[in-house]
C-alpha positions as CSV (number, residue, x, y, z in Angstrom):
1,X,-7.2,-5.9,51.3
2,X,-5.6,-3.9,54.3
3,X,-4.0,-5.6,57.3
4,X,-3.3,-3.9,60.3
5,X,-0.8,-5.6,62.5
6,X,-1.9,-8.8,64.6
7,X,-4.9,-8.9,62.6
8,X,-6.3,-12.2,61.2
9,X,-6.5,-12.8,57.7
10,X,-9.2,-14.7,56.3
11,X,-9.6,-17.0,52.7
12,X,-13.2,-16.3,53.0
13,X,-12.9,-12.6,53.3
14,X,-10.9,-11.6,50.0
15,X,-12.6,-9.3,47.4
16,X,-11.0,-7.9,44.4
17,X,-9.1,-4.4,44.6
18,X,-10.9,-1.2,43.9
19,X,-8.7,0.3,42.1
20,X,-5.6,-1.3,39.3
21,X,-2.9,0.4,38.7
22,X,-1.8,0.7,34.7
23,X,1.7,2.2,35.2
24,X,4.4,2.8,38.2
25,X,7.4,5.3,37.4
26,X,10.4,5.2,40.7
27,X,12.6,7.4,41.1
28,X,15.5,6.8,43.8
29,X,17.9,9.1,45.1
30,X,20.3,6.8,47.1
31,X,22.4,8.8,49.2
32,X,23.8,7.9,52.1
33,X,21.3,9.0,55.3
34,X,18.3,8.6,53.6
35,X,16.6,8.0,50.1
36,X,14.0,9.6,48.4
37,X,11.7,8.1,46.7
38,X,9.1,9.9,43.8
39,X,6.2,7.3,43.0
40,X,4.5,8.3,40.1
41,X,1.3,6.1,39.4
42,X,-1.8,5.8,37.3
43,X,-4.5,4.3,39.1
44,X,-8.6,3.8,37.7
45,X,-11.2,1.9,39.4
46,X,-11.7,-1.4,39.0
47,X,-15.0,-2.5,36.9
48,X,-15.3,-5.7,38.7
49,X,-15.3,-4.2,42.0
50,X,-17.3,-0.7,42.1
51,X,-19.4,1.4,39.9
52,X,-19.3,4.5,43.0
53,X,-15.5,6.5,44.0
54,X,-15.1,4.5,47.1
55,X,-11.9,5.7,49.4
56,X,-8.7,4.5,47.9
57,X,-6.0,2.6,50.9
58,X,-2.4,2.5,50.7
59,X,-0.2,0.5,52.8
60,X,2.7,2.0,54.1
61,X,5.0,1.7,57.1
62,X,8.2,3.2,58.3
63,X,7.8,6.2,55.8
64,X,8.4,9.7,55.7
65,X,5.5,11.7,53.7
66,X,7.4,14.6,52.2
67,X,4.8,14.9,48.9
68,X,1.4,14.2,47.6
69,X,-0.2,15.2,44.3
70,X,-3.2,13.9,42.5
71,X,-2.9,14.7,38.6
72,X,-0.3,17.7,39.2
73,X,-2.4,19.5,42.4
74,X,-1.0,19.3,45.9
75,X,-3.2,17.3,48.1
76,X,-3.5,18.8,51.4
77,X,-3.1,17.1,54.7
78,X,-6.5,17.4,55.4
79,X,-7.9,15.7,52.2
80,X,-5.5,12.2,53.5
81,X,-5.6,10.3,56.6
82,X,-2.4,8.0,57.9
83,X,-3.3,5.9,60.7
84,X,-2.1,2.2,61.3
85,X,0.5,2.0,58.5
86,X,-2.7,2.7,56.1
87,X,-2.8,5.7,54.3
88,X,-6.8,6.4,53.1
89,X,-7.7,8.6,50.6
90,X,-10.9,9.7,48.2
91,X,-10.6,10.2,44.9
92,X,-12.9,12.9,42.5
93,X,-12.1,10.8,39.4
94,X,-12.0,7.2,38.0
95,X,-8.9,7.7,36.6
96,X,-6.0,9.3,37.9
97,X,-2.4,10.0,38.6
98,X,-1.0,9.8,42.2
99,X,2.6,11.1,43.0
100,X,3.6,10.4,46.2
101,X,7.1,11.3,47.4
102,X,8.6,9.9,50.6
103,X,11.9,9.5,52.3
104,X,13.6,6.5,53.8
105,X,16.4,5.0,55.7
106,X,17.8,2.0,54.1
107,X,21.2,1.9,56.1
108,X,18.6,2.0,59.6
109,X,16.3,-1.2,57.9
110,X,17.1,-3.7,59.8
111,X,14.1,-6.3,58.8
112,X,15.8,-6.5,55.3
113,X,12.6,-6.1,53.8
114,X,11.8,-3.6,51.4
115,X,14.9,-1.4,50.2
116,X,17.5,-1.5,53.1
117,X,21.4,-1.1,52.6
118,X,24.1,-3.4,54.1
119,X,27.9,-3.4,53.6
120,X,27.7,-0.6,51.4
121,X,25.0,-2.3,48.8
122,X,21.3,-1.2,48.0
123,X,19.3,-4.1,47.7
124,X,15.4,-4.9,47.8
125,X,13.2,-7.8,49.3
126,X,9.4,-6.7,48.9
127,X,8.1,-10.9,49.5
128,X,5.8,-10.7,50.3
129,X,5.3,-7.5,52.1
130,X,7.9,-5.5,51.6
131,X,7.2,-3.3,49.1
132,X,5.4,-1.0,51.4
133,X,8.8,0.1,53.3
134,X,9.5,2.1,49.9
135,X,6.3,3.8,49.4
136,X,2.6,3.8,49.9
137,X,1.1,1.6,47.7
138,X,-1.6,-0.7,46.9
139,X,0.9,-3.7,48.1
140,X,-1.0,-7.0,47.2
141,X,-0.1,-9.7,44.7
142,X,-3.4,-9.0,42.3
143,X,-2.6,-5.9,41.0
144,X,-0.2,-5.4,38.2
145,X,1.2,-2.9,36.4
146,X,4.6,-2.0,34.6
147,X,7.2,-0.4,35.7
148,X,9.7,2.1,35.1
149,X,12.5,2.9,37.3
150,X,15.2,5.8,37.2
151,X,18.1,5.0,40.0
152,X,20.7,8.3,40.4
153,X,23.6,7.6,43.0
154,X,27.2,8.3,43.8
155,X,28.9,6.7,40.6
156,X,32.5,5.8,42.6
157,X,30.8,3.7,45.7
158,X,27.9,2.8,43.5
159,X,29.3,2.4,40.0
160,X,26.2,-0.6,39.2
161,X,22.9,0.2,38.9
162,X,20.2,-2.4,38.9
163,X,16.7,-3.1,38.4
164,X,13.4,-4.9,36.5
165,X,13.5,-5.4,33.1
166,X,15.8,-3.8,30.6
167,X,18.6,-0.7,31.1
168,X,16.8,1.9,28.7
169,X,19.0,4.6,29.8
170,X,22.1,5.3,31.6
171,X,24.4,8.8,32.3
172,X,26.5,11.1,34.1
173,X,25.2,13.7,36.6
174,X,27.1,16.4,38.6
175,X,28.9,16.4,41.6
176,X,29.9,12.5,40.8
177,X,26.7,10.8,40.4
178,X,25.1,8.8,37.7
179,X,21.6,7.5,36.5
180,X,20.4,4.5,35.0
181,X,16.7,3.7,33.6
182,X,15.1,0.6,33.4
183,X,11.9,-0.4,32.2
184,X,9.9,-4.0,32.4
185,X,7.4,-4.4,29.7
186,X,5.7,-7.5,31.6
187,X,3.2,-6.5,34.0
188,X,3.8,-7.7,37.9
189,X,2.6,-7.0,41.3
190,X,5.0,-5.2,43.3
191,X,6.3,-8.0,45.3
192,X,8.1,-8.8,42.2
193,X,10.2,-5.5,42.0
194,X,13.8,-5.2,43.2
195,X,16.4,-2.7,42.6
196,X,20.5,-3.3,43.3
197,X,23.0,-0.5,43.6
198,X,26.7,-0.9,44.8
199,X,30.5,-2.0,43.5
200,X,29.8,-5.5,41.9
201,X,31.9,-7.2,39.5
202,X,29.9,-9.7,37.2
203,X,30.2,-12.5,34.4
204,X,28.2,-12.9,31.4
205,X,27.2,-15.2,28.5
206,X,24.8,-15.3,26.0
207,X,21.9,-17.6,25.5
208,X,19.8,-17.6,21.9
209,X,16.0,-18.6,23.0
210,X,14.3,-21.3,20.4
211,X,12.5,-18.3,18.4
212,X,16.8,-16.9,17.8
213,X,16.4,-14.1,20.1
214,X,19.8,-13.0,22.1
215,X,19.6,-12.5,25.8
216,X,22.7,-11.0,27.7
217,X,23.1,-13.4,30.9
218,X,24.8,-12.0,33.6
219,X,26.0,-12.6,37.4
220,X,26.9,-9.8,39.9
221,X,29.2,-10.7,43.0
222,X,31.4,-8.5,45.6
223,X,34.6,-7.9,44.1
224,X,37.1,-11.0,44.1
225,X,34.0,-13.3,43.9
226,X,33.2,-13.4,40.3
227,X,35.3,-16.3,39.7
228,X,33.1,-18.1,41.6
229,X,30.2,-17.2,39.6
230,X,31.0,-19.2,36.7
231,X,28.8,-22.6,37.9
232,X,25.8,-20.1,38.8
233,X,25.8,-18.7,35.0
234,X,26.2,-22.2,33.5
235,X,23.5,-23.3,35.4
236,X,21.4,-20.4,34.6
237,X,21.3,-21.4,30.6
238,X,20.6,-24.7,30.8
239,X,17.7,-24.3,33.2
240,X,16.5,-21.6,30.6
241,X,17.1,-24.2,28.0
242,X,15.2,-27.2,30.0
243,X,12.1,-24.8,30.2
244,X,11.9,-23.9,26.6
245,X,12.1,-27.8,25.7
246,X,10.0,-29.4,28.2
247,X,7.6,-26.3,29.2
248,X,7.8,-24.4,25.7
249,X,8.3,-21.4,28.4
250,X,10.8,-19.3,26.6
251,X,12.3,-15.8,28.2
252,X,10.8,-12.8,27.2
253,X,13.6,-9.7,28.4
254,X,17.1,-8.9,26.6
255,X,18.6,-9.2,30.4
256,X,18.8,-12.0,32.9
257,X,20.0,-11.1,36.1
258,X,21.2,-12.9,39.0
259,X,22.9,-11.1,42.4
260,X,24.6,-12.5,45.3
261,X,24.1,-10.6,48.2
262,X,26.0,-11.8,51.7
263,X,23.3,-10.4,54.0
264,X,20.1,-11.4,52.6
265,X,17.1,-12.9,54.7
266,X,15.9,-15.3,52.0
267,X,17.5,-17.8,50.2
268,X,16.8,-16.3,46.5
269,X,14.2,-14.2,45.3
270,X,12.4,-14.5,41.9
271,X,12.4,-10.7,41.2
272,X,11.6,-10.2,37.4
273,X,14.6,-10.1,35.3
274,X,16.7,-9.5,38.3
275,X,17.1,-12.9,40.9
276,X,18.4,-11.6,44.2
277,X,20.2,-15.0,46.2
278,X,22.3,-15.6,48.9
279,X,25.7,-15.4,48.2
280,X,25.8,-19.2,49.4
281,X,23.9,-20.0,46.6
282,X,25.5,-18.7,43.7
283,X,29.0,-18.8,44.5
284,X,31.0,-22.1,43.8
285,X,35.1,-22.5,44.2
286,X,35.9,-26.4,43.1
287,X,38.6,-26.1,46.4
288,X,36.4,-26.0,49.2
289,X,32.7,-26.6,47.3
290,X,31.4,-30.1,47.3
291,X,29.4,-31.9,44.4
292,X,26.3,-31.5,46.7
293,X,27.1,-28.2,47.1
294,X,27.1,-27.8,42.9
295,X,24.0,-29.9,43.0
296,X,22.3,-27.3,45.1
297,X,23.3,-24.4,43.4
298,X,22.0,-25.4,40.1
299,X,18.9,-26.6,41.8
300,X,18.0,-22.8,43.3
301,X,19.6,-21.2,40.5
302,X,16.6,-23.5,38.4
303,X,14.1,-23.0,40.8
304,X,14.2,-19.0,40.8
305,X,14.8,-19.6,37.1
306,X,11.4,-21.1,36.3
307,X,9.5,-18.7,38.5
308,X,9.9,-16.6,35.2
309,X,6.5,-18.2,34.5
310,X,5.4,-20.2,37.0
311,X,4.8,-17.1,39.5
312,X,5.8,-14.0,37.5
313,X,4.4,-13.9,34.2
314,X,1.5,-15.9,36.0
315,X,0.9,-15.0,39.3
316,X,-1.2,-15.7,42.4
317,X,-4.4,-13.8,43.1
318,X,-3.5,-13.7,47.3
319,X,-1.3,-15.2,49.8
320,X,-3.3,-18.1,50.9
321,X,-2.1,-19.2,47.1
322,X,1.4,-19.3,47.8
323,X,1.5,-22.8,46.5
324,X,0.5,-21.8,42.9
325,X,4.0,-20.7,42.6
326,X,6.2,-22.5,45.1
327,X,4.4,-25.7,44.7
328,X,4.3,-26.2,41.2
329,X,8.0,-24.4,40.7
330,X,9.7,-27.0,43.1
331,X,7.8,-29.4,41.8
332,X,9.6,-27.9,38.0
333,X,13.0,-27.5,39.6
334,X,12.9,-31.3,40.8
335,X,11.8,-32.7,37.5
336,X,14.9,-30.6,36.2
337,X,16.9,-31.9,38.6
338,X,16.0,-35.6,38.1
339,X,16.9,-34.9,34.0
340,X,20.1,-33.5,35.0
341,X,21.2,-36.0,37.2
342,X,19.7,-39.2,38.6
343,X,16.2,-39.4,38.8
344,X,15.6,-41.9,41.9
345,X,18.5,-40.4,43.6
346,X,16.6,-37.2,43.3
347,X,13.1,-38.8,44.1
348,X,15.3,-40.1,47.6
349,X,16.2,-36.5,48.2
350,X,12.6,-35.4,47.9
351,X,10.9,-37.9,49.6
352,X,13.6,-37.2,52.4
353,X,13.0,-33.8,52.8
354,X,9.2,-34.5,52.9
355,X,9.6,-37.2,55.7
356,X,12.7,-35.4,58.1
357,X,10.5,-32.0,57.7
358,X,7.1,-31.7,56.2
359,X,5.8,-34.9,57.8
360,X,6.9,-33.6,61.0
361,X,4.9,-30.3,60.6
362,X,1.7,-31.6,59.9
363,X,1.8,-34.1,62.9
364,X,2.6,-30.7,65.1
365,X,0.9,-28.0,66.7
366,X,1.6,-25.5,63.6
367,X,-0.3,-28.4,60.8
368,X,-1.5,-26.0,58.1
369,X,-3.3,-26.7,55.3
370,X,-1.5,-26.4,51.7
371,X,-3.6,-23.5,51.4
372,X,-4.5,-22.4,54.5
373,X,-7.6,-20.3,55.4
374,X,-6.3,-17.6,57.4
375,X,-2.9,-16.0,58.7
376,X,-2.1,-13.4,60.7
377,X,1.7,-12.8,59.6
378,X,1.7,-14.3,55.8
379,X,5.9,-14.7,56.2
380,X,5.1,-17.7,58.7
381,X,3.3,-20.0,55.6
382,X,6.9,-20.4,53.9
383,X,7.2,-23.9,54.8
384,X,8.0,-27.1,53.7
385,X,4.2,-27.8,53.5
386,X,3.5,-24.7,51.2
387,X,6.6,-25.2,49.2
388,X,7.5,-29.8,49.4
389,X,3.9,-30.8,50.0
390,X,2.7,-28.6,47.6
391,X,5.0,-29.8,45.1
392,X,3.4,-33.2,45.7
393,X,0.2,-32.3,45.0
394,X,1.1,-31.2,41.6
395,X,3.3,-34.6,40.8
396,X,-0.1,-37.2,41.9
397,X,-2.0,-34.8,39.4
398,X,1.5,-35.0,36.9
399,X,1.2,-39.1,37.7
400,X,-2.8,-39.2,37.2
401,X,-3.1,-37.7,34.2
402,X,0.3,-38.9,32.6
403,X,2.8,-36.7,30.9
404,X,0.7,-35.7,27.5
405,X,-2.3,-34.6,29.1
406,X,-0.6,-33.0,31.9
407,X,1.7,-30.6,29.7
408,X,-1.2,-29.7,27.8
409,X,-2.8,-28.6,30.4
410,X,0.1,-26.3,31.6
411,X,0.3,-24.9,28.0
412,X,-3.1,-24.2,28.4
413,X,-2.5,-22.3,31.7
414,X,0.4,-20.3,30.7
415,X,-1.3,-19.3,27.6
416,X,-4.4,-18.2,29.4
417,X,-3.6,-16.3,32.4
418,X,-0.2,-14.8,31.5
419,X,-0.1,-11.5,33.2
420,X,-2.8,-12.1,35.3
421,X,-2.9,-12.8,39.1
422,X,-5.1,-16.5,39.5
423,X,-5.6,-19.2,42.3
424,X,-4.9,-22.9,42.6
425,X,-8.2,-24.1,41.5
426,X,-7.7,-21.9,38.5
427,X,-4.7,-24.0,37.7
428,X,-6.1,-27.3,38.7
429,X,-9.6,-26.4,36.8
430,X,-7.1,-25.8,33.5
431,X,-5.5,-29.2,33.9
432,X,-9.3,-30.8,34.5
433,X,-10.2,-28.9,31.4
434,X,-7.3,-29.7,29.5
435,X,-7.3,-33.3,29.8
436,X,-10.9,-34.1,30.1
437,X,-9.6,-36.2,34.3
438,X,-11.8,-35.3,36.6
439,X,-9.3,-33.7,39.2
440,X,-11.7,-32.4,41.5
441,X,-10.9,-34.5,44.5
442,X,-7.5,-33.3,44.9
443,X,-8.5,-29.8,46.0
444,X,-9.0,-31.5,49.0
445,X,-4.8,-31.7,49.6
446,X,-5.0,-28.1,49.5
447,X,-8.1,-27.8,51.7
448,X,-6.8,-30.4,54.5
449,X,-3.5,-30.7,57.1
450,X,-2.2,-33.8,57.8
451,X,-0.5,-36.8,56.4
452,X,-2.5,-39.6,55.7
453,X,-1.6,-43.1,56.8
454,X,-2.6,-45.5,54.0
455,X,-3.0,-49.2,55.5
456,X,-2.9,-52.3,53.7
457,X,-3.9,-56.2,53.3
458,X,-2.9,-58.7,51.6
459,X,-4.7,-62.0,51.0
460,X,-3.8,-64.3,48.3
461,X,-6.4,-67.5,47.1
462,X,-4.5,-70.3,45.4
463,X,-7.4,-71.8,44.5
464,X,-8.7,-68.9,42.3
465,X,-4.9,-67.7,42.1
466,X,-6.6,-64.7,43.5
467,X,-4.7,-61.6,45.3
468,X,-7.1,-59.3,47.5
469,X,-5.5,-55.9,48.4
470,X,-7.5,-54.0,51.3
471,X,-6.7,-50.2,51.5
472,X,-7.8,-48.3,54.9
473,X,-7.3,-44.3,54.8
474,X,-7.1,-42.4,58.0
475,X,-5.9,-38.8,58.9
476,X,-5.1,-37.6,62.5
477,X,-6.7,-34.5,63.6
478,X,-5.0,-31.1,63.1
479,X,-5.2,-27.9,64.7
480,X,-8.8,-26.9,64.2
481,X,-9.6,-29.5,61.4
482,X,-10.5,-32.6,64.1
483,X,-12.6,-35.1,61.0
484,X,-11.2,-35.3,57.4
485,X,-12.6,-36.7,54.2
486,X,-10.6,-38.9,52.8
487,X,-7.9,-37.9,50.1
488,X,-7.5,-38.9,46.5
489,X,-4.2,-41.0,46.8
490,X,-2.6,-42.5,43.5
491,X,-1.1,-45.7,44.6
492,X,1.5,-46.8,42.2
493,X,1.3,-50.7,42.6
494,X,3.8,-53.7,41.6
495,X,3.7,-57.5,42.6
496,X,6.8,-59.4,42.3
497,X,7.0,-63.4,41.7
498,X,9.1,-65.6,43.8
499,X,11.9,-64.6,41.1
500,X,11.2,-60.8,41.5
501,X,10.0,-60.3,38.2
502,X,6.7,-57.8,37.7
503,X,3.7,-59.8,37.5
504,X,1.0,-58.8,35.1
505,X,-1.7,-56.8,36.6
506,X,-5.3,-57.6,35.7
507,X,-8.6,-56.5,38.1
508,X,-10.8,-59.3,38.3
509,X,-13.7,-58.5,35.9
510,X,-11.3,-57.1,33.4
511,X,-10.4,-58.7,30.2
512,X,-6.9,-57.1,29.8
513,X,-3.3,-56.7,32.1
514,X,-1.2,-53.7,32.9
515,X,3.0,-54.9,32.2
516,X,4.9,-54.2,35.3
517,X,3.4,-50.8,37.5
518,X,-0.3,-50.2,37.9
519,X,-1.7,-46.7,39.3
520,X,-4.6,-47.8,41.8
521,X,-6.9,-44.8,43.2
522,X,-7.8,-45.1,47.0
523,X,-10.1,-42.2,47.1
524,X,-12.6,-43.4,49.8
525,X,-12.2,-44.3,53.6
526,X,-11.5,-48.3,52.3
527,X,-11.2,-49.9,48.9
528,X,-10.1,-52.9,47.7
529,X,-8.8,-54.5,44.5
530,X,-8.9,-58.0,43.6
531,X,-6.1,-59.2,41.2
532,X,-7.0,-62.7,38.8
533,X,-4.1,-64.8,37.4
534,X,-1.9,-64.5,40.4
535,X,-0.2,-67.9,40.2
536,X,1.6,-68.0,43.9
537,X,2.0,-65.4,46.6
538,X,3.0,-62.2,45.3
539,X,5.0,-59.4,47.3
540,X,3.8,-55.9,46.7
541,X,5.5,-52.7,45.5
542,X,3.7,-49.8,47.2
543,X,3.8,-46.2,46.5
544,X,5.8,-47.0,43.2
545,X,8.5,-43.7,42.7
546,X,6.5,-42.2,46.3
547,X,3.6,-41.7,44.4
548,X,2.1,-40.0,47.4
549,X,2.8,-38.0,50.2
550,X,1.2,-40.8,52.3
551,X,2.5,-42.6,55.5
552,X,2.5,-46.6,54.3
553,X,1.4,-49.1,56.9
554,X,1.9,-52.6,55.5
555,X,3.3,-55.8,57.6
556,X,5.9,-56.8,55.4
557,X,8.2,-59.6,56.9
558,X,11.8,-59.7,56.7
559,X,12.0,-61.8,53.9
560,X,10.0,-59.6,52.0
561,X,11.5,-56.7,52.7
562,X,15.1,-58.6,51.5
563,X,13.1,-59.7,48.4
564,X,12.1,-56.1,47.3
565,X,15.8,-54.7,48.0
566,X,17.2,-57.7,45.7
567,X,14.5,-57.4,42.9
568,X,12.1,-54.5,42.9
569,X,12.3,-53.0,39.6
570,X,11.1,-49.8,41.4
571,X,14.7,-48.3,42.6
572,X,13.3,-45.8,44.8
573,X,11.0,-48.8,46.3
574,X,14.4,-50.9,46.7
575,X,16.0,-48.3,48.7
576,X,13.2,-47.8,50.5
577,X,13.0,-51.2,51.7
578,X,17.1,-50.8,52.3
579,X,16.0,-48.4,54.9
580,X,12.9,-50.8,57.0
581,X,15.7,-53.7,56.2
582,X,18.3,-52.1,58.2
583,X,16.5,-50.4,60.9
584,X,14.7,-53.6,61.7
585,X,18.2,-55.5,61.6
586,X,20.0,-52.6,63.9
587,X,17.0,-52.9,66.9
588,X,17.5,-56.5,66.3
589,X,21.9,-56.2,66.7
590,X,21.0,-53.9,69.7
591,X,18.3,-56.1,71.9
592,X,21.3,-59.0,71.1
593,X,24.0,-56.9,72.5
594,X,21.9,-56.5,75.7
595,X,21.3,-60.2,75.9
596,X,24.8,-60.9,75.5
597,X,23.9,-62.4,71.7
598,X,26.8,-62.7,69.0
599,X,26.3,-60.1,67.3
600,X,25.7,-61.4,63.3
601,X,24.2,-60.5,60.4
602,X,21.8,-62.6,59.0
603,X,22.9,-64.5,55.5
604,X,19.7,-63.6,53.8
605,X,20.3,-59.5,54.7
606,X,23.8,-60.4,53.0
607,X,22.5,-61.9,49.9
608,X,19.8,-58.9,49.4
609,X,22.5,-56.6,49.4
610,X,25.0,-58.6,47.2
611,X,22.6,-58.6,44.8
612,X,21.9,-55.0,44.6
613,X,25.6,-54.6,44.7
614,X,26.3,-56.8,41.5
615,X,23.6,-55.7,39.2
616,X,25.7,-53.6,36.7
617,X,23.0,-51.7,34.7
618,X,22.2,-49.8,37.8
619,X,22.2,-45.9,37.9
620,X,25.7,-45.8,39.7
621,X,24.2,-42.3,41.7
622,X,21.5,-45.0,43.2
C-alpha cells in the first residue's frame, strides 16, 4: 500500500501485501558523514494476495542507491524504476533474496524520523513512517519478519551499541572500531525497529518472570544522568510484574531496554526490546522532581512497557487501527496506574484529560473518528481521540462485560493473533466471542466523531413509589458525518435516599434488586427505565466511575448537587458534583459582587463540604 505525498488514504481501499518478508539482516556502518546501510531480505509472494509475479514497491525517500542484488546477481538500473519515493521492481521468482545497499546522512536528518544523529548519538524513530529513511522497504505495519542487526562504529565516541532483541555478538575491529550483533526472535513490522549508538552510561536490575526466567533490565542516559534513572528502572519491573499478574502477559527477551534521548520528537517509543523516551520521561532527581512528576514517569515507563503485547507481539493490520494499540495500552497503563495509586484520583485525571482535550477535538473542525476512514499524513491521527477516547471504548466494553469475561477475552486475543498484524474488530469480535455479550454496537465509537450529549428526566410517583428515568441521545454533526446513529452508552446508575444511602435498584417487571450501582444500556435515540419500590424522591448518580465518554445533561438543583458531594458513595461522582457545586456558587459570588451583594457562602455549600472533609475512611489522594 504505496503513498505518494499529499495523497489520500482510504479505509476502504486496503488490500493485503503481495509479497511477506520472512527474514531482514542490517548492517550499519556509522561513520560520521554518512552511513551505509546493507539490507539483506527474503521476500515470497503472498498466497492470500496473488497467484501471478506482480511488480514488487518499495518505499523509500531521502536515500542514496549505491547496490542492488536479487539472489547474488546485480540488478541493473534498467531492470528498477525510482520515481516518487517508490522504488518498483519485477520479480522472476516467488521467493527470493533482495540486498539493497544505500547510504545516508543521519547528522543532516532533521525530521528525526528514521535513523538521524543528534549530539553525537545514533538513534531511530521509524513510527510510523520512518523506517523508509534507512532503506527501501516494504514499510507498512502488516508485514513481519525477524530481524538481525550487525552495528560496526568508532568504539571511543560510540563505545554502546544498541538494537532489537538480544546482543548475540560483540567485538573489536581495526582502526578503533567495534561491532555488535543483535537478533530479535519475535516477528515485527519495521516500524517497531530501532537501533542506538553513542557514549551512554546505564543502570540495571534483574527481574525473574513467573515461569523463573532472568531478564537483564537496563536504563541508558548521557553521562552524569544515570543517577537519575533509578525511578525509571523501578518502575520498569513492577509494570512487568502488574502484566504478568493481571494480563498473564509475561516478557519473552533476555534484555529490556529503555533510552533517554534529549532530542527526541516523541514522547517514548515502544521499539521491541529497546524503548526509546524522552529524557523528560525517564529521568527523576528527588531535588527538583515533583511527585506528579514520578507519577508520570511510571505511567509512560508502564505504558511503553505493555505495548510488549498489546502492539508488538500483536500488532495492527494498518494505520486507520492505531487504536488497537494506543487505545487499549492507555487504557492498560491507567488501570495500572489506578492499582498503584488511587483509583478515583486517577479516574479524575482521565476523565480530565478527556474533557480539557478530547472533548474539545471532536466539537472542532479536525473531529475524527476513533478509526478514521482516510488520512493523508497518518502522523496527524496521534491524538487524544485515537489514544484517550480510544481508551474509553475499551473500558464501557471492560464495564459491560465485567472483569471475568473481559480478561478472558484478552487471553483469548493474545493467544490467537500473537505475531500477527489484526484490526479492532478482530479484537472486539474476540471479546464478543469470548464472553458470549453481544458487543456489536460499539463498533459504532470507532466508526463515529463526536461526543454524545446524554439527557435526562426524572419523574418520581408517590403513589406507586415509582421513579421514571427518560434518556435522550444526540450527537452534533462532524466534519463530513452530518446524521449519527445513536451510540451504545453504559450508564452506571445510583439513587440516593434523603440520608444518602444507595437505594435498591429493581426495573419494574422484575422480581429481583441490584445493591447499590446498576449498569443501564441507552443504546437507542430515547429509553427509559422505570424503577418500583422507590419510597420518596430519589437523587441520581449518573455516569457512575465516568462510565462513558458522554456529555451529561441533567437539571440537578443546588441542593442536589450538595447532597451528592456529602453522600454519593460514587467518589469520582462526589467530586464531580464538587466541580458543578462550585462553578454554579462562583457565577453566583460574581453577579453579587456586581450588584453590590455581600459576598457569602451559603450554609448548606458549607455543610456538603464539612462532610466530605470529616469522613475518615476516605482515600486521602481523593
Amino acid at each position: 500500500m504505496s503513498q505518494e505525498q499529499g495523497q489520500t488514504i482510504y479505509l476502504k481501499d486496503y488490500r493485503v501485501s503481495d509479497y511477506l518478508i520472512e527474514t531482514v539482516e542490517l548492517d550499519f556502518d556509522l561513520h560520521e558523514t554518512h552511513t551505509d546501510v546493507v539490507t539483506t531480505t527474503v521476500y515470497y509472494l503472498n498466497p492470500e494476495a496473488s497467484t501471478t509475479l506482480p511488480p514488487l514497491t518499495l518505499n523509500g525517500r531521502n536515500l542514496e542507491l549505491t547496490g542492488f542484488k536479487m539472489d547474488g546477481a546485480e540488478v541493473g538500473s534498467e531492470d528498477y524504476n525510482i520515481a516518487d519515493e517508490v522504488l518498483t521492481f519485477e520479480p522472476n521468482a516467488e521467493r527470493f533474496t533482495l540486498e539493497i545497499r544505500t547510504r545516508i546522512e543521519p547528522q543532516n536528518n532533521k525530521a528525526l524520523e528514521g535513523l538521524y544523529k543528534s549530539r553525537g548519538l545514533f538513534c531511530t524513530q521509524n513510527e510510523a513512517q520512518g523506517f523508509r529513511r534507512i532503506t527501501y522497504f516494504l514499510d507498512r505495519p502488516d508485514v513481519l519478519a525477524t530481524y538481525k542487526t550487525t552495528l560496526r562504529a568508532d568504539k571511543e565516541k560510540y563505545p554502546v551499541l544498541l538494537s532489537n532483541g538480544n546482543c548475540v555478538e560483540q567485538g573489536e575491529l581495526e582502526y578503533g572500531r567495534h561491532y555488535s550483533v543483535w537478533e530479535d526472535p519475535h516477528k515485527k513490522p519495521c516500524y517497531l525497529y530501532a537501533l542506538v549508538a553513542g557514549n551512554l552510561k546505564h543502570i540495571e536490575d534483574t527481574f525473574t518472570t513467573s515461569s523463573g526466567r532472568k531478564v537483564l533490565c537496563q536504563v541508558y542516559a548521557e553521562p552524569g544522568n544515570e543517577d537519575k534513572c533509578g525511578h525509571a528502572l523501578e518502575s520498569l519491573m513492577r509494570a512487568m510484574r502488574w502484566d504478568e499478574e493481571v494480563y498473564r502477559c509475561e516478557y519473552d527477551l533476555d534484555r529490556y531496554m529503555i533510552v533517554a534521548v534529549d532530542d527526541f520528537n516523541a514522547g517514548a517509543m515502544e521499539n521491541k526490546g529497546l524503548n526509546i523516551f524522552n529524557s523528560q520521561l525517564v529521568l527523576a532527581d528527588p531535588k527538583t522532581a515533583t511527585d506528579n512528576d514520578y507519577r508520570y514517569i511510571e505511567g509512560v515507563v508502564a505504558h511503553e512497557y505493555f505495548h510488549n503485547w498489546s502492539g508488538n507481539r500483536v500488532t495492527l493490520r494498518d494505520w486507520f487501527q492505531l487504536s488497537l494499540k494506543e487505545g487499549f495500552t492507555i487504557f492498560r497503563d491507567q488501570s495500572y496506574s489506578a492499582d498503584q495509586y488511587s483509583p478515583v484520583v486517577q479516574r479524575i485525571e482521565d476523565v480530565r484529560v478527556l474533557r480539557n482535550h478530547q472533548f474539545p477535538e471532536d466539537a472542532g473542525p479536525m473531529a475524527h473518528a476513533v478509526r478514521p476512514e482516510s488520512f493523508v499524513e497518518i502522523d496527524n491521527f496521534y491524538t487524544s481521540t485515537v489514544y484517550n477516547k480510544g481508551a474509553e471504548v475499551i473500558r464501557m466494553m471492560h464495564r459491560v462485560l465485567g472483569e471475568e469475561k473481559f480478561f478472558k477475552g484478552t487471553d483469548t486475543y493474545f493467544e490467537r493473533y500473537d505475531g500477527q498484524a489484526v484490526t479492532t474488530d478482530d479484537f472486539r469480535n474476540t471479546l464478543i466471542e469470548a464472553s458470549g455479550v453481544d458487543l456489536s454496537l460499539f463498533e459504532r465509537w470507532y466508526q463515529q466523531a463526536g461526543t454524545p450529549t446524554l439527557k435526562a428526566q426524572g419523574n418520581y410517583d408517590a403513589n406507586a413509589e415509582e421513579y421514571t428515568l427518560a434518556f435522550q441521545q444526540e450527537c452534533a454533526p462532524t466534519p463530513e458525518q452530518p446524521e449519527k446513529r445513536p451510540f451504545p452508552i453504559p450508564v452506571v446508575l445510583g439513587l440516593l435516599d434523603e440520608k444518602g444511602d444507595d437505594l435498591p435498584l429493581q426495573l419494574k417487571g422484575e422480581t429481583q434488586s441490584w445493591e447499590g450501582s446498576r449498569t443501564l444500556m441507552v443504546e437507542e435515540p430515547t429509553k427509559e427505565f422505570v424503577f418500583s419500590g422507590v419510597k420518596a424522591q430519589p437523587t441520581p448518580s449518573f455516569l457512575r466511575g465516568f462510565s462513558s465518554p458522554v456529555n451529561m445533561n441533567f437539571e440537578y438543583t443546588d441542593k442536589e448537587l450538595q447532597h451528592l458531594l456529602a453522600y454519593d458513595s460514587d467518589l469520582f461522582n462526589r467530586w464531580d458534583a464538587s466541580q458543578k457545586l462550585c462553578l454554579k456558587t462562583i457565577l453566583k459570588l460574581v453577579g453579587d459582587y456586581q450588584q453590590d451583594k455581600e459576598l457569602k457562602l451559603e450554609s448548606s455549600f458549607v455543610d456538603a463540604f464539612g462532610r466530605l472533609l470529616s469522613q475518615k475512611d476516605l482515600d486521602k489522594a481523593f
